[in-house]
C-alpha positions as CSV (number, residue, x, y, z in Angstrom):
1,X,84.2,83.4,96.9
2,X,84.2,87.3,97.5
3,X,86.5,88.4,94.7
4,X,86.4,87.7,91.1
5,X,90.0,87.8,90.7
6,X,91.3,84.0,89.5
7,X,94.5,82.9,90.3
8,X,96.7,79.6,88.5
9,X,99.4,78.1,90.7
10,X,101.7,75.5,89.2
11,X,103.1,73.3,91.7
12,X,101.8,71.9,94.5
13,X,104.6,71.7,97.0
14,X,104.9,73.9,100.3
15,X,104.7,76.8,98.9
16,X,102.0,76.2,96.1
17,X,99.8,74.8,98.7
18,X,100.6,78.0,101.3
19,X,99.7,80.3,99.0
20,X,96.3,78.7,97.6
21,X,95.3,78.2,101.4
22,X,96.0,82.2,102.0
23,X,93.7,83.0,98.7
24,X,91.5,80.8,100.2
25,X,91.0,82.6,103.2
26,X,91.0,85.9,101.5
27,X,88.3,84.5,98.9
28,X,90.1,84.4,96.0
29,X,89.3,81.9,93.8
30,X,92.7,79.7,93.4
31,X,93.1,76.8,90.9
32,X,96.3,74.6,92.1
33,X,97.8,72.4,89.3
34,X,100.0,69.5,90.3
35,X,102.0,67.2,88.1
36,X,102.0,64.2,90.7
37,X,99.2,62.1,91.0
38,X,98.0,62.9,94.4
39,X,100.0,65.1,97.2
40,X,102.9,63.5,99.0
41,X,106.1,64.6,100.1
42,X,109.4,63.2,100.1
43,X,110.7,61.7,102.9
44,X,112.8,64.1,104.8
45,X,112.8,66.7,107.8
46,X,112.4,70.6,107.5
47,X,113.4,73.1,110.0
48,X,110.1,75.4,110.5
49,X,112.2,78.8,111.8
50,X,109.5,81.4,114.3
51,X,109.7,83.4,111.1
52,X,107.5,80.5,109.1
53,X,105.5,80.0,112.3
54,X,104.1,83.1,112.7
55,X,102.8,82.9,109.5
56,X,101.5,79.6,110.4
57,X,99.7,81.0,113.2
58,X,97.9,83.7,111.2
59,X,96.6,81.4,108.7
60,X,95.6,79.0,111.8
61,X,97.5,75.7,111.4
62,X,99.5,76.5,114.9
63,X,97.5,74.1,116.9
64,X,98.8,71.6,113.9
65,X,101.9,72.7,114.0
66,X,102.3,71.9,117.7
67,X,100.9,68.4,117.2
68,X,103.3,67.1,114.6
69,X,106.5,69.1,115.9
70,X,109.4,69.0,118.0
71,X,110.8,71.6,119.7
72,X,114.8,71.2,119.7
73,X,116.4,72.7,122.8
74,X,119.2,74.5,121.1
75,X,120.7,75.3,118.0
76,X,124.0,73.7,118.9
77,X,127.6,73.8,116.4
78,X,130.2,70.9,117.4
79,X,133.5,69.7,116.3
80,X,133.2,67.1,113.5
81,X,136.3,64.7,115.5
82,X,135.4,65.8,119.5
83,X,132.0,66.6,119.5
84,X,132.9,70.0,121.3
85,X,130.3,72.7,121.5
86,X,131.6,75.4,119.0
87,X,128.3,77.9,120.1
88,X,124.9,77.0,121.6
89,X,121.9,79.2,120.6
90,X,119.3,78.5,123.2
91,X,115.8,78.5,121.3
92,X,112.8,76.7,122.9
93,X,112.4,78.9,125.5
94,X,113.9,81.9,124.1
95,X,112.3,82.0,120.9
96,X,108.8,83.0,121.7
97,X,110.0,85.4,123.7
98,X,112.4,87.0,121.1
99,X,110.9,86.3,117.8
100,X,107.1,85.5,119.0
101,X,107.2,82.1,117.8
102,X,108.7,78.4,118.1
103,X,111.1,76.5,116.3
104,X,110.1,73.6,115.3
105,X,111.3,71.0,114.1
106,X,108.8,68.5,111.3
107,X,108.5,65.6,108.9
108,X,108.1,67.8,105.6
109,X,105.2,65.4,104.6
110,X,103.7,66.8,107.7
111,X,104.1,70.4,107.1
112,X,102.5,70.0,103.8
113,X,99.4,68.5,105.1
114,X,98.4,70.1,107.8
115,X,98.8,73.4,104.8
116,X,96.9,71.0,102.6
117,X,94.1,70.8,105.6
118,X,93.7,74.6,105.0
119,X,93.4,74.3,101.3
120,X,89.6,75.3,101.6
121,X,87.4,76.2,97.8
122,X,90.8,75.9,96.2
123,X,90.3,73.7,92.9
124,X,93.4,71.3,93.0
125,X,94.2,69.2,89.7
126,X,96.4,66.2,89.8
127,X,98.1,64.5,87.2
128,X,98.9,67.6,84.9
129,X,102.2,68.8,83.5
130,X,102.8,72.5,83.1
131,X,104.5,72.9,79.9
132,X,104.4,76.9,78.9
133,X,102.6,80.0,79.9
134,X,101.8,83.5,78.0
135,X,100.1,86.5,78.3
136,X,97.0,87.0,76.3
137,X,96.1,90.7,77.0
138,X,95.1,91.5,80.6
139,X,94.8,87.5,80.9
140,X,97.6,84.8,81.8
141,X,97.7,81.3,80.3
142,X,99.1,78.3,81.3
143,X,99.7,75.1,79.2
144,X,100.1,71.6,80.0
145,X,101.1,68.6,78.3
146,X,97.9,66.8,77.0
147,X,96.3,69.7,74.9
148,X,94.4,71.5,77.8
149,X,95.1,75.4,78.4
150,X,93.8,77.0,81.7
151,X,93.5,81.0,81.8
152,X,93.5,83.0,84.8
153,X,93.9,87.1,85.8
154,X,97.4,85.7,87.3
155,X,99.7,82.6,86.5
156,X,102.5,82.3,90.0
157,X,105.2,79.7,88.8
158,X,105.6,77.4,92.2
159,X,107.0,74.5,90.5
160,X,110.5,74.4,92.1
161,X,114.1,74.4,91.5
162,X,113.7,73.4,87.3
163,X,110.8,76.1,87.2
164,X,109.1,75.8,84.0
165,X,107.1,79.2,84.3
166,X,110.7,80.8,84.9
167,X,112.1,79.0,81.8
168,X,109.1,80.1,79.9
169,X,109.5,83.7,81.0
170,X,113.1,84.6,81.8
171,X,114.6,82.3,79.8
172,X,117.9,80.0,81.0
173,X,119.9,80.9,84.5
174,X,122.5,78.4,84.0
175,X,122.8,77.5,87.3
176,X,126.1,76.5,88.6
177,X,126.9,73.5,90.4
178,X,128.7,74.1,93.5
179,X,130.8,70.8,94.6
180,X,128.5,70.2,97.0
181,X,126.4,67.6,97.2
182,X,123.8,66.3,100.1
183,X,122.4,63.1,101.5
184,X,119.3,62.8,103.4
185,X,117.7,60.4,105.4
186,X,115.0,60.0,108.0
187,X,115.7,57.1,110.8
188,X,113.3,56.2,113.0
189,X,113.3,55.2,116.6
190,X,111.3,53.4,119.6
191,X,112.6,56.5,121.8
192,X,115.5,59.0,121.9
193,X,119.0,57.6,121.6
194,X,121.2,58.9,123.9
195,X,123.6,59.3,120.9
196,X,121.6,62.3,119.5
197,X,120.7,64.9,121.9
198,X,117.2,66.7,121.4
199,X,119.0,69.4,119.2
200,X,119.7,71.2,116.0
201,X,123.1,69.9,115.9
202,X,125.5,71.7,113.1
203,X,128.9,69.1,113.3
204,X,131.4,70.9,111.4
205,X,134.3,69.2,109.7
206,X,136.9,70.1,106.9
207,X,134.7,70.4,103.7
208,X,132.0,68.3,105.2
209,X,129.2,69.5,107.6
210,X,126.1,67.2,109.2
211,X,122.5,68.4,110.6
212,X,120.8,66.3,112.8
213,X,117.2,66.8,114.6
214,X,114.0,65.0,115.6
215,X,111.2,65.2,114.1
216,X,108.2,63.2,114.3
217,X,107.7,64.1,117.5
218,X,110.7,63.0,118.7
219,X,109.8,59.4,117.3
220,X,112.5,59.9,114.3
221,X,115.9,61.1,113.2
222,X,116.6,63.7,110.3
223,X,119.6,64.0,108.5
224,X,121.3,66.3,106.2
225,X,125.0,65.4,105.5
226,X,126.6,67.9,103.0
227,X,130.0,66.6,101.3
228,X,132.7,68.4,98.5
229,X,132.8,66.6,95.9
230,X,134.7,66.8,92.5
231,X,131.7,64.3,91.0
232,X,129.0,65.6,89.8
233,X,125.7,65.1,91.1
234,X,122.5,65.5,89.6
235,X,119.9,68.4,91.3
236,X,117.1,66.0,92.0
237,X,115.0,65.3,95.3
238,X,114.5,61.5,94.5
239,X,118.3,60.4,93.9
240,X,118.6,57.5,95.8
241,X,122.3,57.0,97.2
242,X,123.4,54.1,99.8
243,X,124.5,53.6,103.7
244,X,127.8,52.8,102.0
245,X,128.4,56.0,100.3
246,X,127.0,58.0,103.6
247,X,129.1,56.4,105.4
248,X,132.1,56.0,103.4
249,X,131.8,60.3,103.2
250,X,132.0,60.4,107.0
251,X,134.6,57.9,107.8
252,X,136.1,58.7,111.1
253,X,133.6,61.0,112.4
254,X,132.4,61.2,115.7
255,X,131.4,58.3,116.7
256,X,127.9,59.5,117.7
257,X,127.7,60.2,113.7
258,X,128.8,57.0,113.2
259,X,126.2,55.1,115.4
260,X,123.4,57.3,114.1
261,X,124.4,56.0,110.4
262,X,124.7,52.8,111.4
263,X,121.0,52.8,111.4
264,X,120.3,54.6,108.4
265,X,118.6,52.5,105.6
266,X,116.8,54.5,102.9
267,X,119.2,57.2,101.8
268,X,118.7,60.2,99.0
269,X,121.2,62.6,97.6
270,X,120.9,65.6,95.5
271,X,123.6,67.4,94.1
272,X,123.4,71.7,95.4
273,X,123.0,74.1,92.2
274,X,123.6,78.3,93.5
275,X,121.7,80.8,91.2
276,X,122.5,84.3,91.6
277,X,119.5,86.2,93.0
278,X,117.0,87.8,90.1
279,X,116.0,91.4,89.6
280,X,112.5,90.9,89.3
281,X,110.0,87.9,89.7
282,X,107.1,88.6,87.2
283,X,106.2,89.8,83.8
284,X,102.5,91.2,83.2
285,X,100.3,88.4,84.8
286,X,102.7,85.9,85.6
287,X,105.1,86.1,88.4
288,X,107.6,83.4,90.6
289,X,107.2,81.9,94.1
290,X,109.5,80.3,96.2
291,X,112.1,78.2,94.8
292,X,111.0,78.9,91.4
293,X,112.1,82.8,92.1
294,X,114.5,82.3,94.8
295,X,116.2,78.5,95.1
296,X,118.9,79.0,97.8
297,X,121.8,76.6,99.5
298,X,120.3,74.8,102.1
299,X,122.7,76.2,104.9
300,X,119.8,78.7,106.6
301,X,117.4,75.9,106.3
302,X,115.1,78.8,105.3
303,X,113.9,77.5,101.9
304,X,110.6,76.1,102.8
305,X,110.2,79.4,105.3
306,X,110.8,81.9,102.2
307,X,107.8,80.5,100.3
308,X,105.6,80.0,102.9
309,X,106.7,83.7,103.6
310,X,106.0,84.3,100.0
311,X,102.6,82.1,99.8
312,X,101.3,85.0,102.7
313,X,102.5,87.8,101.0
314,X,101.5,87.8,97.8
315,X,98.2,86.3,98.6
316,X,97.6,89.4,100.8
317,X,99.0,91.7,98.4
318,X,96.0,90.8,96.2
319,X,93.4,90.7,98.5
320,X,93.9,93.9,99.2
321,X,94.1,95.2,95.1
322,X,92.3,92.4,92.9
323,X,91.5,95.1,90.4
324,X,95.3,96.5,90.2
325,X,97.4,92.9,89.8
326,X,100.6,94.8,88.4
327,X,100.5,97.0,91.6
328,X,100.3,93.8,93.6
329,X,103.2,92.2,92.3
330,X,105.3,95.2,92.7
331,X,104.3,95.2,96.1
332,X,104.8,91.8,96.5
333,X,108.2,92.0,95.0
334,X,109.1,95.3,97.2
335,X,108.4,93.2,100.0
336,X,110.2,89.7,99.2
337,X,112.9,90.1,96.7
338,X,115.5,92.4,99.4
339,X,114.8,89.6,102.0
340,X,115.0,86.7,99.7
341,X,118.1,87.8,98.1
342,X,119.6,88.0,101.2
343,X,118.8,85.1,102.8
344,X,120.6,83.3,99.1
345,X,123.7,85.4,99.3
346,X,124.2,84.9,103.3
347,X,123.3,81.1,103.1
348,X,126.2,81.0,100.4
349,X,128.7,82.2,103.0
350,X,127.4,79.9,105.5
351,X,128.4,76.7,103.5
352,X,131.9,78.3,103.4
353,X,132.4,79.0,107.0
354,X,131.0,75.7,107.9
355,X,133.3,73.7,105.9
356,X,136.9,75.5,106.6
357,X,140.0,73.0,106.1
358,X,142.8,74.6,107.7
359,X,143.7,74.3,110.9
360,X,144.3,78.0,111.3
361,X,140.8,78.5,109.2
362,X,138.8,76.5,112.2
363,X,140.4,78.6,114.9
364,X,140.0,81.8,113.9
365,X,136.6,81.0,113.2
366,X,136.3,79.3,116.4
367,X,137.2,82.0,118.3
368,X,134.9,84.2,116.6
369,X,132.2,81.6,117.8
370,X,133.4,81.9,121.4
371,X,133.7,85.7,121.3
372,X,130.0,86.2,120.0
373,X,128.7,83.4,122.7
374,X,129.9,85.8,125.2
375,X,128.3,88.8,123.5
376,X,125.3,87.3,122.3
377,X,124.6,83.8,121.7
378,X,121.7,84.5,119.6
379,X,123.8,86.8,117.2
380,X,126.1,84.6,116.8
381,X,126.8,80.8,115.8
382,X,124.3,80.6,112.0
383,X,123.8,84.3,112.6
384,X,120.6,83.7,112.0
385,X,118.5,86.3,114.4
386,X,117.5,88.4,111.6
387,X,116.1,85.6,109.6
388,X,113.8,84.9,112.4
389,X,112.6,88.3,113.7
390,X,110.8,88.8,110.4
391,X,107.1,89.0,110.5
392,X,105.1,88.7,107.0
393,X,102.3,89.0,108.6
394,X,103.0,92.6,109.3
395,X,103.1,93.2,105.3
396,X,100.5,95.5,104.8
397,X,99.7,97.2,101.3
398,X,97.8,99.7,100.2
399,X,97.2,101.4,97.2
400,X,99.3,104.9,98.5
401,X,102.4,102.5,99.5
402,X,103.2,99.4,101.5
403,X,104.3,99.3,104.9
404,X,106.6,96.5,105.0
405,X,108.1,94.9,107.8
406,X,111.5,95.0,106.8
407,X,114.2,92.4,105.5
């Protein structure tokens, strides 16, 4: 280890493990506490946008990357009933040469290991429950549930959704449940269906939208199937749900949908919480990562991309000041919290304008679609081109300012 500075991450998930694999590399010494017994993630598929990949790249996992991914032809929006193409954003070939990256598409359990691979000096411990943190001086702590305290010159809270470190420091959000609610499921295959073209395919119906893509490489099936619902639904990763509900959701859908579900067997369902974007992240020598700082609506598919945006960031941010940790955070927060706030508030809209009800709703905003295809295909469908342009790896502070790279 070249610095002295030591840093305590609670949470081991994506963007935990991203950020204790950048200190890693920068030679910070990084202590990763995880409440689970050993790493695993949930069964389910994660859309890894050239904005994540590029940051993937820098901290070498590409080749990985590559090995376990898919690379979907399109980004494709069709007509819940018909099937007709609403827009088409062309991406495997069009992506490097726009954003400098791929999309891929991966098995979540996937993308966390091959991060986990670059994990390096970092000090992981398993098994321990993060139950407070507090500032003792110019020194953070972190408490867990069976007596044991760990100190460190920075505490980052990357324990999700139900953050403790953000309870303990910023008190209750109240999050508000939005109607929505999700399944998910992964179904494998011997080799592609004709039923499910190699795609990111967004089928938009009347309060109900579906995501399908491969992943595995192209040896599996993900799905997220978003509903309205007057129910409401827990915010948990590991609700399991039935074919029966799914299905009973999607009656009369297109009958590719319905063949796909007809093969579905192990199904989860969480119910979608929105918090409002904060105003800052961190307080003296604890600060937020993440979904812990930023949880957003799934409707980018950008939550996994913000923290392993995040991870790379702040990790950099203190490499380049270990003596000055408050000027690194503010960096850190110049940098993420414009971009992150964004991405929560436009990924709000998008849930809206996927799931219009009216007939004269659909075609006005079906015409938009058309009109932008025309102009721009990549500016249009998700709107998304901005989200994927961004580089973190162009973030570079200094102790005059920070040039960022923009939001």
């Amino acid at each position: 280890m070249s610095s002295k500075l030591k840093v305590g991450i609670i949470g081991g998930g994506v963007g935990g493990v991203t950020l204790a694999a950048a200190l890693s590399q920068h030679g910070i010494e990084a202590h990763l506490f995880e409440r689970a017994p050993e790493f695993g993630e949930v069964g389910a598929g994660i859309q890894v946008t050239p904005n994540a990949v590029k940051v993937l790249k820098a901290m070498g996992a590409e080749a990985d990357l590559e090995r376990v991914g898919f690379l979907p032809e399109a980004l494709v929006g069709r007509d819940w009933d018909t099937a007709e193409e609403k827009f088409r954003i062309p991406l495997k070939y069009d992506c490097p040469k726009l954003y400098g990256a791929h999309f891929y598409h991966v098995h979540r359990a996937d993308l966390h290991q091959l991060l986990v691979d670059k994990l390096g000096d970092t000090q992981v411990n398993f098994s321990v429950q993060c139950v407070g943190v507090e500032q003792r001086g110019d020194k953070a702590v972190a408490k867990f549930a069976d007596g044991a305290e760990f100190e460190a010159d920075l505490i980052v809270g990357a324990d999700g959704v139900r953050s403790v470190v953000r309870h303990e420091v910023f008190g209750d959000d109240d999050p508000q449940f939005t109607g929505h609610m999700c399944y998910r499921a992964v179904v494998p295959f011997d080799q592609m269906p004709d039923f499910v073209a190699p795609e990111s395919s967004f089928w938009l119906g009347p309060k109900s939208h579906i995501v399908t893509y491969y992943v595995n490489g192209g040896k599996a099936v993900n799905i997220v199937a978003v509903h309205e619902t007057d129910e409401w639904v827990e915010e948990s990763w590991n609700a399991r749900s039935t074919q029966a509900e799914l299905m009973a959701d999607f009656e009369g859908w297109h009958s590719n949908i319905i063949k796909l579900f007809e093969r579905v067997t192990d199904v989860y369902r969480w119910g979608l919480f929105d918090r409002d974007p904060m105003t800052t992240w961190s307080k003296g020598r604890i600060t937020l990562l993440g979904d812990a700082a930023h949880p957003m609506l799934p409707f980018l598919s950008q939550g996994a991309a913000m923290a392993i945006e995040d991870g790379y960031v702040l990790a950099k941010a203190l490499a380049a000041m270990p003596d000055d940790i408050e000027r690194a955070l503010a960096l850190y927060e110049a940098e993420r919290l414009p971009r992150t706030s964004r991405v929560q508030l436009e990924a709000r809209e998008r849930g809206k304008t996927y799931h219009l009800s009216s007939k004269e709703e659909q075609e006005k905003r079906d015409a938009e679609y058309r009109e932008q295809q025309k102009k721009d295909p990549h500016a249009g469908g998700i709107k998304a081109n901005w989200v994927y342009a961004y580089n973190a790896t162009d973030f570079s502070p200094s102790r005059e300012g920070a040039v960022v790279s923009g939001a």
